[in-house]
GUFIVEX-550012 format. One line per 3 residues: number of its first residue (from 1); for each residue x, y, z of N, C-alpha, C, O. Coordinates in steps of 0.001 Angstrom, whole numbers, plus 500000, padded with zeros to 6 digits. Layout:
N
NUM	X,Y,Z,X,Y,Z,X,Y,Z,X,Y,Z | ...
END
This chain:
270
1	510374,519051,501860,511286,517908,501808,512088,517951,500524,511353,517817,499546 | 513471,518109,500203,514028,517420,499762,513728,516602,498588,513031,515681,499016 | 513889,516465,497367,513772,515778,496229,514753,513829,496522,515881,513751,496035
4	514328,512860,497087,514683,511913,497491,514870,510572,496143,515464,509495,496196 | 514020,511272,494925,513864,510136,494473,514998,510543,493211,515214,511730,492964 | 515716,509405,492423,517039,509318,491657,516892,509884,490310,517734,510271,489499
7	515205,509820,490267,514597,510845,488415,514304,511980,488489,514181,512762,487546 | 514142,512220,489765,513226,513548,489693,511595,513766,490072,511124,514868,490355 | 510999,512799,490036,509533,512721,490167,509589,512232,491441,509770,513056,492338
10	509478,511112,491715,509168,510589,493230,509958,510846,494686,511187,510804,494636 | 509352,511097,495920,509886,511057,497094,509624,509622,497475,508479,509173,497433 | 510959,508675,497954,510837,507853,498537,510369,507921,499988,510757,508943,500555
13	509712,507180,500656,509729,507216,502424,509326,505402,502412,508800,504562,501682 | 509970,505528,503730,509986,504061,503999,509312,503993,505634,509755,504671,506561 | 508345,503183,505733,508222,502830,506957,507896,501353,507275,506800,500826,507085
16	509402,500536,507976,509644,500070,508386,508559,498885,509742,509099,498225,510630 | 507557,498926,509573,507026,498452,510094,505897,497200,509880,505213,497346,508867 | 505648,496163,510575,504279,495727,510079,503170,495617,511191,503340,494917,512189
19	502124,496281,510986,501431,496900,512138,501920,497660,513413,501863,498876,513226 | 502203,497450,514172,502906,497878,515371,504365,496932,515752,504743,496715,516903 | 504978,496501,514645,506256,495338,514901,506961,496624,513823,506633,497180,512775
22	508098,496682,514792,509252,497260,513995,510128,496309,513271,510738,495532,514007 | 510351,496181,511867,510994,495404,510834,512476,495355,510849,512972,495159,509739 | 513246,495477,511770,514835,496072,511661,515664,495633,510351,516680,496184,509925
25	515059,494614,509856,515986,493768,508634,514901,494669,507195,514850,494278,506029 | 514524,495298,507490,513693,496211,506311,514226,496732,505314,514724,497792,505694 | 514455,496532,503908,515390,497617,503076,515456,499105,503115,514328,499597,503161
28	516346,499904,503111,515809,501197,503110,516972,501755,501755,518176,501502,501781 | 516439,502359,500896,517120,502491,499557,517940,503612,500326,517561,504104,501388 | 519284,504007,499562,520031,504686,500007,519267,506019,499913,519520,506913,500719
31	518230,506196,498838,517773,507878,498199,516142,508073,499229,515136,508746,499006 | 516474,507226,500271,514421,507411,500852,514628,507609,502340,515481,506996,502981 | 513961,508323,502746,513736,509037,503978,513084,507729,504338,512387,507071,503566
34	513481,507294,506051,513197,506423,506644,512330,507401,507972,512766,508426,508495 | 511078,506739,508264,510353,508011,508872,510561,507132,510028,510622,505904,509980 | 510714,508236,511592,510841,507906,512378,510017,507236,513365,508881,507652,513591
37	510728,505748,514261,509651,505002,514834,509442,505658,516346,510236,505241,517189 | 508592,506509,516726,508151,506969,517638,507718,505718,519235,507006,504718,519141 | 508466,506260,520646,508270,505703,521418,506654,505234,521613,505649,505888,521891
40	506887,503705,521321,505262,502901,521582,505235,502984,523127,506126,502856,523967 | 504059,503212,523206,503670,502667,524721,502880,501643,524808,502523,501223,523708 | 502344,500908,525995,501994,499623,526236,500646,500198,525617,500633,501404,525367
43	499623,499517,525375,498482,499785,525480,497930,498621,523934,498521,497738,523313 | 496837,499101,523851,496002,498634,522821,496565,498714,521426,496774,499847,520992 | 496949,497282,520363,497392,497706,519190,497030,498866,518428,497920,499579,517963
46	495843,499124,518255,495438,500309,517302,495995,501493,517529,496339,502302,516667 | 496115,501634,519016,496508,502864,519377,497894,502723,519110,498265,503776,518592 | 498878,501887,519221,500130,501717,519275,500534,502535,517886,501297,503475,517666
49	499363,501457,516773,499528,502075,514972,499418,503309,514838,500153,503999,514131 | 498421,503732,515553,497815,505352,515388,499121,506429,515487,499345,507416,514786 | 499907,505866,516631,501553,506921,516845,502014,506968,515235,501866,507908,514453
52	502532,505846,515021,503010,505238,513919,502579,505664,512973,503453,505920,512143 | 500804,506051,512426,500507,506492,511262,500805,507671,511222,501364,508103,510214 | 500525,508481,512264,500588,510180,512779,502159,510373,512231,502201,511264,511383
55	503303,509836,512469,504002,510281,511755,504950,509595,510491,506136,509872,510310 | 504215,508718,509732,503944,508141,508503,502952,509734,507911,503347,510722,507292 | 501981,509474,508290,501860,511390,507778,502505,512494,507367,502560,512978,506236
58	503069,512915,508539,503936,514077,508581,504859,513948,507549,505387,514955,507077 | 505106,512894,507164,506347,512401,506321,506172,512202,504813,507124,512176,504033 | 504783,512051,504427,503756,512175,503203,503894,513747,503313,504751,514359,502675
61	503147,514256,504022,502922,515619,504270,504013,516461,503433,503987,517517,502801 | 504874,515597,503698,506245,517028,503090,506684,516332,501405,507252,517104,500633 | 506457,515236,501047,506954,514979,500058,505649,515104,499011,504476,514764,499168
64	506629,516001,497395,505846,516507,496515,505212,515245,495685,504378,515404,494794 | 505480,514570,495903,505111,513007,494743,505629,511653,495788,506628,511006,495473 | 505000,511393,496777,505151,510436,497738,505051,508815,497050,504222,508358,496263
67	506005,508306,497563,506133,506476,496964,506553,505757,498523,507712,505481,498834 | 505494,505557,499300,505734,505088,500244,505882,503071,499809,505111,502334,499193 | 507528,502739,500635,507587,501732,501022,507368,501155,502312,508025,501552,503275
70	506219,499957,502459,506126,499892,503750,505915,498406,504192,505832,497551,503311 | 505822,498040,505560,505629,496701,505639,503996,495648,505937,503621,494533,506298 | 503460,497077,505441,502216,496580,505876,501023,497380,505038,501316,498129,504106
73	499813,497177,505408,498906,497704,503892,498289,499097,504976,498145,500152,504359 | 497962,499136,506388,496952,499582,506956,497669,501205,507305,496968,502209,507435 | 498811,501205,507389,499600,502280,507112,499620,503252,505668,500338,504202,505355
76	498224,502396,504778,498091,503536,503735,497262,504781,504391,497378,505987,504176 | 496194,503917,505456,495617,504924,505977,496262,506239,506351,495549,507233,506209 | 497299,506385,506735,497943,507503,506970,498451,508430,505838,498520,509652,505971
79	498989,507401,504117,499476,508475,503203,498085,509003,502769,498131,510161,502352 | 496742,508372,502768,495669,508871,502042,495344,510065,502926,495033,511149,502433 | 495436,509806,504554,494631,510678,505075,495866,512225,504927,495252,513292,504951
82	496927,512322,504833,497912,513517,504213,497744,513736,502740,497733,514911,502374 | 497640,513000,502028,497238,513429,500567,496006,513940,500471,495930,514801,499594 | 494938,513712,501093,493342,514610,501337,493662,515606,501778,492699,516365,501667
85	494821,516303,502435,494663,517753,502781,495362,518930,501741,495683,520096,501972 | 495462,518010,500355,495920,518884,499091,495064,518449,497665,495147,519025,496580 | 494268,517328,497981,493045,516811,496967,491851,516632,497570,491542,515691,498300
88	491103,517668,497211,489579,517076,497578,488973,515968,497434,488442,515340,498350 | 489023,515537,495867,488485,514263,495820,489603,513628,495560,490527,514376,495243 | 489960,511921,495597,491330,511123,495220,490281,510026,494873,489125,509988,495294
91	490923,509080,493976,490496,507711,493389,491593,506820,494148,492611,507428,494478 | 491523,505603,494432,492313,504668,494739,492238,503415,493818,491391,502613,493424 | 493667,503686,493673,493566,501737,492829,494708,500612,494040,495890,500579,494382
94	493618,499957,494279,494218,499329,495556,494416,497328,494380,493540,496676,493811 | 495832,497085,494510,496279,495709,493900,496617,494893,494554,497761,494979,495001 | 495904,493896,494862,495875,492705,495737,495842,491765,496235,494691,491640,496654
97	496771,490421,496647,495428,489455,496320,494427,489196,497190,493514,488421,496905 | 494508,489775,498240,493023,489693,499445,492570,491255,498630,493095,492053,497853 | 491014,491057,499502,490138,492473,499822,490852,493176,500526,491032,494309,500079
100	491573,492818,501932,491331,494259,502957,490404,494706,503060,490503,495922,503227 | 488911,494148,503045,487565,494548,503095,486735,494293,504411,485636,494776,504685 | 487565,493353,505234,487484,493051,506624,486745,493893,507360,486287,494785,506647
103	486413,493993,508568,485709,494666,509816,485849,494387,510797,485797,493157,510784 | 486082,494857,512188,486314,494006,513190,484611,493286,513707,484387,492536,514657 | 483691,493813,512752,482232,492642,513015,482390,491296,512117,481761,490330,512549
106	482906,491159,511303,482943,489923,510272,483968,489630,510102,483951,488870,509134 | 485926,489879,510805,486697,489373,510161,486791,488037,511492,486358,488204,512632 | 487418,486827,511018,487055,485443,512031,488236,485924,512338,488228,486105,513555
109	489587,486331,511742,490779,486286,512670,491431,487504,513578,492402,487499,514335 | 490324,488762,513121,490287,489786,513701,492039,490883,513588,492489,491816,514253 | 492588,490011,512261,493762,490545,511958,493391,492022,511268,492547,492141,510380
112	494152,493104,511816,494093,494457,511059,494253,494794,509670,493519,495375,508871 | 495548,494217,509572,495710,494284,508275,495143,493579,507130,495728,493639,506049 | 493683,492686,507306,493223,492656,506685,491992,493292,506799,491022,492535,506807
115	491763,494557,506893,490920,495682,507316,491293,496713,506350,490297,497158,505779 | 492565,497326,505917,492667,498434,505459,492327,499074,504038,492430,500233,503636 | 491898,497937,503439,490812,498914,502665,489387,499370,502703,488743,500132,501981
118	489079,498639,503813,487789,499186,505019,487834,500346,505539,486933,501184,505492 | 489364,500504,506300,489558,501187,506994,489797,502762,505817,489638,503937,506146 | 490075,502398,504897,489956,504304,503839,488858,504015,503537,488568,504969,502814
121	487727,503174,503563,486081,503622,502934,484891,503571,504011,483692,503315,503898 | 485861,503985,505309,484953,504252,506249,484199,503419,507141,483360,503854,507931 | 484678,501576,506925,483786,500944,507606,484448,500268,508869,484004,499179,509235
124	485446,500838,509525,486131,500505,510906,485872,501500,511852,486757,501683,512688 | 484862,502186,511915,484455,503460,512941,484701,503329,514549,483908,502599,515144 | 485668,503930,515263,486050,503407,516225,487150,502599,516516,487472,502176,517626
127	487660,502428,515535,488866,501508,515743,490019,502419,515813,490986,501869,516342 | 490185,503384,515525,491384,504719,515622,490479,505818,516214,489260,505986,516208 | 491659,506597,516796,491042,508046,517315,491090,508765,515383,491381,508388,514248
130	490665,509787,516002,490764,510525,514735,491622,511722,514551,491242,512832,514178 | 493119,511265,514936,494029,512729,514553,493967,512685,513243,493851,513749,512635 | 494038,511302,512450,494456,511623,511154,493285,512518,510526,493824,513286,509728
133	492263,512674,510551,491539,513401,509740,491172,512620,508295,490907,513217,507251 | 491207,511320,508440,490934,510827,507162,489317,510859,506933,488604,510427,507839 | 488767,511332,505810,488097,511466,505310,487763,509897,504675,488688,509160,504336
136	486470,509527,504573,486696,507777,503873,486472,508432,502432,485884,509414,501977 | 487259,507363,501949,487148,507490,500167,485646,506594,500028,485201,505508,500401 | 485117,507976,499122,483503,506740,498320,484081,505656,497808,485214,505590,497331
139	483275,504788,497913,483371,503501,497271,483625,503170,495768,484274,502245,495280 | 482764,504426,495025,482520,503880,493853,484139,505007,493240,484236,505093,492016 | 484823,505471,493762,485984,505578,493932,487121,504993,493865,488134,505504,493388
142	487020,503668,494426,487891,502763,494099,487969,501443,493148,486905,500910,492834 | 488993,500991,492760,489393,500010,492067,489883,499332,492173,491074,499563,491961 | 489460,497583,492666,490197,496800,493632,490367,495721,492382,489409,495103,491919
145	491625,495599,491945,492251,494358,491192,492832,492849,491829,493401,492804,492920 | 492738,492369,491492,492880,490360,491490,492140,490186,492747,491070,489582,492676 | 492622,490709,494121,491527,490382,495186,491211,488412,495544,490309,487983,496263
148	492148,487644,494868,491380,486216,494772,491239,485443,495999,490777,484302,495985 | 491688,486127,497230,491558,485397,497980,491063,486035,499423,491685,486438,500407 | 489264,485916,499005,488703,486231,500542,487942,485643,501351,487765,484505,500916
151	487412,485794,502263,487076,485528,503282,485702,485624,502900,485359,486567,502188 | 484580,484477,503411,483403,484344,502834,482487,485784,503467,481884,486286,502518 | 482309,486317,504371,481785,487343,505128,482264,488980,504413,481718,490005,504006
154	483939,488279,504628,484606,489823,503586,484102,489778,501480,484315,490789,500812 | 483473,488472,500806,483387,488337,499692,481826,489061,499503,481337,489579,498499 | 481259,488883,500863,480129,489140,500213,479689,490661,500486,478876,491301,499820
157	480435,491115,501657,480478,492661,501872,480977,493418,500473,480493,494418,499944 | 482164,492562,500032,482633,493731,498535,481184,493317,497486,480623,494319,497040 | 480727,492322,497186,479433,492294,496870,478296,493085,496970,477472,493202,496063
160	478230,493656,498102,477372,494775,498065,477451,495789,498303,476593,496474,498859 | 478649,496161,497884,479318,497278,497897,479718,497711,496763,479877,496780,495974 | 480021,499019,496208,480119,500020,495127,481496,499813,494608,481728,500078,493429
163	482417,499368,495381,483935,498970,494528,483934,498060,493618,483504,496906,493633 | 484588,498834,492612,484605,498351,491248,485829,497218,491194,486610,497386,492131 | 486145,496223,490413,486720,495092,491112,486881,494347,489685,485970,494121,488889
166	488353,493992,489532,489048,493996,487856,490112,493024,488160,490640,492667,489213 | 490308,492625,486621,491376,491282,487407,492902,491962,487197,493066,493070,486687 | 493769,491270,487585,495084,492286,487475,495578,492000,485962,496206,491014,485577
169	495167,493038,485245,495305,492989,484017,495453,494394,483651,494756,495295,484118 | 496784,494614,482435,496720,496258,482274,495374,496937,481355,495095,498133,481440 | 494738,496137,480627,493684,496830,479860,492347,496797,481295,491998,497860,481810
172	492018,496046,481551,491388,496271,482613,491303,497542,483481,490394,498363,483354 | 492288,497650,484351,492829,498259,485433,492728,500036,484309,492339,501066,484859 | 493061,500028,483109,493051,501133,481940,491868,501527,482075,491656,502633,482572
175	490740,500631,481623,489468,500690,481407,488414,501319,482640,487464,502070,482418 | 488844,500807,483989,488460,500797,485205,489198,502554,485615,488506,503569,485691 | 490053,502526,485733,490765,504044,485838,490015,505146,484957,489620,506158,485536
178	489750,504965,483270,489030,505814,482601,488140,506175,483047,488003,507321,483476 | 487050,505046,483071,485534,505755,483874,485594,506479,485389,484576,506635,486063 | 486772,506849,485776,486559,507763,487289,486537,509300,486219,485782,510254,486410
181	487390,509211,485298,487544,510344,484890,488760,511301,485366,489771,510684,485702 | 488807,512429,485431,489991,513197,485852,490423,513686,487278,490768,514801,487668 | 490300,512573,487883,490659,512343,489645,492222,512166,489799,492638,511376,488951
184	493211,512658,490620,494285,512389,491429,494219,510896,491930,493470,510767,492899 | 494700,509984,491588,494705,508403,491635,496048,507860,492694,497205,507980,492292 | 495778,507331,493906,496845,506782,494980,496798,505487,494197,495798,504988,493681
187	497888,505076,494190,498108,503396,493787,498968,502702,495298,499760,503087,496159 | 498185,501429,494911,498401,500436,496164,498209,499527,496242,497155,498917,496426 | 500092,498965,496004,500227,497595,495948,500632,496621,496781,501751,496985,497144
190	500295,495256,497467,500770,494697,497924,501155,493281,497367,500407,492369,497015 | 502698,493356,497386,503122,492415,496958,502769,490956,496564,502992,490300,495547 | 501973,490614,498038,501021,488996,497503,500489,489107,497027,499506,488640,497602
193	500029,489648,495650,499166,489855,494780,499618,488967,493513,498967,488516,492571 | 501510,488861,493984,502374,488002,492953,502539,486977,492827,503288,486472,493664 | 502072,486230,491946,501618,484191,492280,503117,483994,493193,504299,484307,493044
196	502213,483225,494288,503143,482642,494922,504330,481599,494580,505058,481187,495483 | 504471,481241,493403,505760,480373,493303,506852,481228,492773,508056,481007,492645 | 506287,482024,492560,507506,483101,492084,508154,484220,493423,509227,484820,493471
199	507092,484182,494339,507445,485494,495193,507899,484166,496579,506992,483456,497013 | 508831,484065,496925,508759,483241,498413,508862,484338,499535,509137,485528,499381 | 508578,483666,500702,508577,484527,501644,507631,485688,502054,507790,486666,502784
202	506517,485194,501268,505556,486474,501910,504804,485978,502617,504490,484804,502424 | 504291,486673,503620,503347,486871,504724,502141,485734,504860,501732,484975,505738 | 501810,486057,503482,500101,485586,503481,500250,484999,502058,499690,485713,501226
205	500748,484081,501627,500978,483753,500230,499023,483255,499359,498064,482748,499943 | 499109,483583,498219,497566,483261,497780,497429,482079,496810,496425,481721,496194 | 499081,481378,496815,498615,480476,495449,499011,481381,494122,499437,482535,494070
208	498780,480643,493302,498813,481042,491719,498097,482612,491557,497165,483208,492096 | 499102,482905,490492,498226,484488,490306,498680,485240,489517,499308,484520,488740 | 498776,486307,489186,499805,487293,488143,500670,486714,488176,500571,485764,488953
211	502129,486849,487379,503088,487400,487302,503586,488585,487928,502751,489428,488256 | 505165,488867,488220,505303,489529,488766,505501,490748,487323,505416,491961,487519 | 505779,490120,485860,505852,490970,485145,504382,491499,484751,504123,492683,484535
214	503531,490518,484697,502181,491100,484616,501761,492374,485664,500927,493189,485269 | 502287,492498,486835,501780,493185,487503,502964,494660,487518,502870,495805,487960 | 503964,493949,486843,504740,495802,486153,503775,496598,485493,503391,497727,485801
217	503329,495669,484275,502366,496045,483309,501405,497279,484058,501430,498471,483750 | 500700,496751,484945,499650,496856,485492,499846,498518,485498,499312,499419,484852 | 500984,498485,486655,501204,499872,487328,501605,501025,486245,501303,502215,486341
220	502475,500314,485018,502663,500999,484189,501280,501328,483568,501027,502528,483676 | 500739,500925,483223,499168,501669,482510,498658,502137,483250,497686,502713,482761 | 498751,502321,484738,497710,502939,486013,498799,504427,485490,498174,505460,485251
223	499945,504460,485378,500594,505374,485146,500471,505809,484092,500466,507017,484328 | 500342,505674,482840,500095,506112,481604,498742,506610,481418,498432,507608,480768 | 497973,505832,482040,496324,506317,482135,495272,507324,482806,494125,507706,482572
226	496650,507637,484131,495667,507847,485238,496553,509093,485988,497745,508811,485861 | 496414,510128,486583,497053,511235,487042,497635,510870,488692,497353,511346,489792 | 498602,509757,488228,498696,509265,489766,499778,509862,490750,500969,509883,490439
229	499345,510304,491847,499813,511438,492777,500541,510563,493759,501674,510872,494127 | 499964,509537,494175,501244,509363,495127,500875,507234,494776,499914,506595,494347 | 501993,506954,495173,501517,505119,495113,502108,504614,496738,502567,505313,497642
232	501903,503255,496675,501941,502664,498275,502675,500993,497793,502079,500059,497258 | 503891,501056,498141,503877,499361,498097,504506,498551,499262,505659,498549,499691 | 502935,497575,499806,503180,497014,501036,504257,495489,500568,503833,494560,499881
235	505254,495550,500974,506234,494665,501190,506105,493338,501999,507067,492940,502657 | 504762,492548,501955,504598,492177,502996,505140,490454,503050,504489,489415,502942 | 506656,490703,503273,507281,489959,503424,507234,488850,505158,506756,489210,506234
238	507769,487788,504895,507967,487501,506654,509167,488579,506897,509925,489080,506068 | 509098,488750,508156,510270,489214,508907,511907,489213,508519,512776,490078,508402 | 511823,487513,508364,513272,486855,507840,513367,486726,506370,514059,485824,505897
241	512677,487622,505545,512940,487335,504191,512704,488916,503474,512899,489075,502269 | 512253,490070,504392,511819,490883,504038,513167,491937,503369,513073,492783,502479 | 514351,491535,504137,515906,491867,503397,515891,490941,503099,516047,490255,504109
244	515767,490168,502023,516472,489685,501178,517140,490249,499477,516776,491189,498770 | 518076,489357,499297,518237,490529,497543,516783,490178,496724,515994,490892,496105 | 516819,488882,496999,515522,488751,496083,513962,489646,496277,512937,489774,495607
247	514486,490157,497618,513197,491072,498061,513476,492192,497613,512512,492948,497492 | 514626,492643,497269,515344,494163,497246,514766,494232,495638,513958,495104,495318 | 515212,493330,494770,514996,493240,493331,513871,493099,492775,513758,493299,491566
250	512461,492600,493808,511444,492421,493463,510977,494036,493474,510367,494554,492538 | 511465,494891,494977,510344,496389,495134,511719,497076,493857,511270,498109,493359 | 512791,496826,493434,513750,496954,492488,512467,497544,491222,512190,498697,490894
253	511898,496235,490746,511235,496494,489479,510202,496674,489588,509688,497117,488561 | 509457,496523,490524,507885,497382,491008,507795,498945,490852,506834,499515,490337 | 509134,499695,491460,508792,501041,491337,509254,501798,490624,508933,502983,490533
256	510571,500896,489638,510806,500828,488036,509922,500844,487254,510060,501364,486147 | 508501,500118,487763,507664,500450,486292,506943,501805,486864,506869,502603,485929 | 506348,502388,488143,506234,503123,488479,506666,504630,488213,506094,505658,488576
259	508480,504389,487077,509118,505580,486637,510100,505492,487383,511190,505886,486968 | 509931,504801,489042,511287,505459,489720,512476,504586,490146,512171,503480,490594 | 513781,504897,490081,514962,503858,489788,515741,504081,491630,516232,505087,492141
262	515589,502961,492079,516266,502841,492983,517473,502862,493375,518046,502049,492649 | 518417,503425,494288,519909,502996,494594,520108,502449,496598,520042,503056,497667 | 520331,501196,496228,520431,501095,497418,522310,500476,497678,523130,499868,496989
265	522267,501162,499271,523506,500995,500005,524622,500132,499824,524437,499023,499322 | 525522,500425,500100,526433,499410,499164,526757,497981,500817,526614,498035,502038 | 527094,497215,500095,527329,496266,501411,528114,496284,502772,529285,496522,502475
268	528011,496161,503935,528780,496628,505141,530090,495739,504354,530133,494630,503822 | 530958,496668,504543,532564,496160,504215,532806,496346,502847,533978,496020,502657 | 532372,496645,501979,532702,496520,500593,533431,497833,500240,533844,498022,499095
END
């Protein structure tokens, strides 16, 4: 692939989707490969995603330093399971304000996307076929920041579980990254992680929380600290707000601190 991103380091890709809903009002920066939405057929959501991740893959697959934009979190499953077929071991720093620690045995609303950080540590077995080949990331592997808002069944599963779990803070998130040691690090952010009076229009809003500059910080020290190979940021806007400028300017300075400078399209008619 093609060098997509405006510095030199990052390949943009964008996928346009949230779960199996195609986003049509989605930003797509002028410099990022928009990966293609493959004919869904009727059937069972998972399977619908599974098309969808398969070539969300292919599309990781080719880019040397992948920065997937996307509309949803469970579609990381697909950049992790293409980045495992060039890193044996990978660390994840997943930024959030839910777990994604869900199951389809304990989640009450049985929503997916609050599954997908289950779904890279192996505990959704059966819920996808297995083209992707994802391998689950160990637990004690990952690094789940702010997280403040879960589900009593999903609070107590990360409880007894090996993920290490930090508040969204850059010395933290520093500190937490050091002790993996010298691992290839995916970063993965989803936007509601950003106190809600500042971010409107998202999905699943959590209340009070970072800053959205606090959480530049963040990524910038995951970057200064940590050998990070590819990052993920779920956009998880509503539908009707997900183009907005204010949405454009928010993933604007997210993947600015990340290193990489966006150019997007100039306006129809201008």
């Amino acid at each position: 692939m093609a060098d997509h991103s405006t510095d030199g380091t990052w390949d943009l890709i964008v996928t346009p989707w949230h779960l199996d809903e195609h986003l049509p009002a989605f930003p797509i920066p002028a410099t990022a490969t928009e990966v293609g939405r493959p004919i869904l057929p009727d059937g069972p959501v998972p399977a619908r995603m599974n098309l969808l991740h398969r070539a969300a893959a292919d599309a990781v697959a080719q880019a040397a330093k992948p920065l997937v934009l996307s509309g949803d979190c469970p579609t990381s499953r697909a950049a992790v399971a293409s980045l495992q077929r060039r890193h044996h071991d990978m660390a994840v720093l997943w930024i959030d304000a839910h777990g994604d620690f869900n199951t389809p045995a304990i989640s009450t609303s049985g929503y997916l996307g609050g599954m997908a950080l289950a779904m890279l540590t192996g505990h959704t077995s059966g819920l996808f076929d297995d083209t992707l080949v994802l391998r689950p990331v160990p637990e004690t592997s990952v690094v789940l920041a702010d997280a403040r808002d879960l589900d009593p069944a999903e609070g107590d599963a990360l409880t007894t579980s090996q993920v290490r779990r930090v508040p969204a803070d850059p010395a933290a998130i520093t500190a937490a990254l050091s002790r993996l040691g010298p691992v290839p690090v995916y970063v993965h952010l989803d936007i509601d992680v950003i106190d809600g009076a500042e971010l409107p229009g998202v999905r699943f809003p959590s209340g009070p929380g970072p800053s959205l500059a606090r959480i530049e910080e963040c990524l910038a020290a995951a970057c200064e600290t940590a050998d990070v190979v590819a990052a993920y940021l779920a956009c998880a806007w509503l539908p009707e707000h997900v183009g907005d400028q204010t949405s454009r300017q928010t993933i604007s300075r997210l993947t600015a601190a990340l290193g990489a400078r966006l150019a997007w399209p100039a306006p129809a008619g201008s």
